[in-house]
N, C-alpha and C positions, 0 to 999 in steps of 0.2 A: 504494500500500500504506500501510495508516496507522502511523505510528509507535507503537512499545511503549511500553506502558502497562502497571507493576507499584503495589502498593498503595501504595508508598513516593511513589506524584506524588499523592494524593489525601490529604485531611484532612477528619474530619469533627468538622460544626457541629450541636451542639443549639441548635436556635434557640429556640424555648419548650417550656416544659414541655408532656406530654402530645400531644407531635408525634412524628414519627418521624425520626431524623436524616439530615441532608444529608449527601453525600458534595462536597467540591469538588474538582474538577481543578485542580491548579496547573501551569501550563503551565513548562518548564522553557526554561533561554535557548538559541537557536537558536545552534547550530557556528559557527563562524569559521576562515577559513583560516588555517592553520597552530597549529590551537589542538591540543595536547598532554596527554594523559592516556589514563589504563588505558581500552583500550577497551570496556571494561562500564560504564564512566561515562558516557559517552555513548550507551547507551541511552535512547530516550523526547525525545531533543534532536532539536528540528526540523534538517533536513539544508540545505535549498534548495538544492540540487541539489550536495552536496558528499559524501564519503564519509569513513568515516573508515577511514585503510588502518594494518592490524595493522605493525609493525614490532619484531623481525621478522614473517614469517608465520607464521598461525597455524599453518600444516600442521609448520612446522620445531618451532616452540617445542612441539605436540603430541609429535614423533620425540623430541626431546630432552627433554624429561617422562617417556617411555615408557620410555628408557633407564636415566634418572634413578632412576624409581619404576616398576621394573616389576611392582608388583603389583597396581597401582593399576589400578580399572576405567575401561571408554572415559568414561562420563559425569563420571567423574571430571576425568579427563583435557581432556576439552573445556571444563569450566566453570573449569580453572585455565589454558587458554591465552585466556582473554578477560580474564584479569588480567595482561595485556601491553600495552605504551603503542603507542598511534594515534596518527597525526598525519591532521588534517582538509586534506583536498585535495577539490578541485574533481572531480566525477564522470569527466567526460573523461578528465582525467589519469590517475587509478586505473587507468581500464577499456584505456588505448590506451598506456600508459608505466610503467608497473610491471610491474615482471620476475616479477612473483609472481602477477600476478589471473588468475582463471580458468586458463585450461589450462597457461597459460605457466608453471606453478611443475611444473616435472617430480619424479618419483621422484627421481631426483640429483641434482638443485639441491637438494629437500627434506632430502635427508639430506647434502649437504654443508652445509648453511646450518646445521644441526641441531648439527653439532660443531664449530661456532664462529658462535653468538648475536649476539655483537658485530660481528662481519664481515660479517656479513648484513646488520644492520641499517644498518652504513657504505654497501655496495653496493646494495642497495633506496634507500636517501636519494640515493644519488649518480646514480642514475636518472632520479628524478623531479625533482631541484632545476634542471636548466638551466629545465626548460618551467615549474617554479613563478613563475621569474623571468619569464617572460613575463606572470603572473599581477600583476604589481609585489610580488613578494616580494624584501626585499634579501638579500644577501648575509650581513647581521649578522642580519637575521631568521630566515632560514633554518637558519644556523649555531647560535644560541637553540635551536631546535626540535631541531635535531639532539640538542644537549648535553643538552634536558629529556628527550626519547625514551631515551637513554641512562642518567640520574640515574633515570627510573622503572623500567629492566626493572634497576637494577641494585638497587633497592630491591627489586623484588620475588625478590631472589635468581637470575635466570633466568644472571648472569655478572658479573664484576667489574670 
């Protein structure tokens, strides 16, 4: 599947007058494990086989939006749970060690995770970090990523 592509990766160049302008692609830098930020950031960023997994899940941070703002419509709703911080893991990981991916994230985890943000995100991390350490993730590294996952859903208001 080819990665997302919005007008914000392209620039364009008038090369001479009386031509029609170029568009360039500017390729964005590829993920790295354990790299941190809003996960709509990382749209359009090469993967090589890594994911970047919402923390919390998006399904929660959705329930806890709804509750939040419930007048607020779904599309709404969905473009402000991809303003929650990802942390970039290896594909494996995601798909076979997170208590959240595909079906594993039931109705009551979602909405236990949902009325307490922070705790979720502690228990989702504490999942994945033995097997990230197999990755050669340290201990100080991991713990970093945890704290920046944390300092960004706290910025974006989602808990304190």
């Amino acid at each position: 599947m080819p990665e997302e592509k919005d007008f914000r990766d392209y620039i364009l160049i008038l090369p001479i007058p009386n031509m029609p302008p170029v568009y360039v692609y500017l390729s964005k830098p590829p993920v790295k494990l354990l790299d941190v930020d809003l996960y709509s950031n990382f749209a359009g960023r090469p993967r090589n086989g890594m994911h970047a997994d919402h923390m919390p899940s998006a399904a929660a941070v959705k329930k806890a939006l709804k509750k939040r703002y419930p007048m607020r419509k779904r599309e709404e709703l969905d473009n402000l749970s991809k303003d929650v911080a990802a942390i970039i893991i290896p594909s494996k990981v995601h798909q076979k060690f997170s208590v959240t991916y595909g079906g594993r994230n039931s109705p009551n985890q979602i909405e236990q995770d949902a009325k307490d943000l922070k705790a979720a995100v502690d228990r989702d991390f504490n999942a994945i970090k033995p097997v990230l350490k197999n990755y050669g993730a340290t201990e100080e590294q991991l713990e970093k990523a945890r704290s920046k996952v944390h300092k960004i859903n706290q910025k974006q208001g989602l808990y304190k």
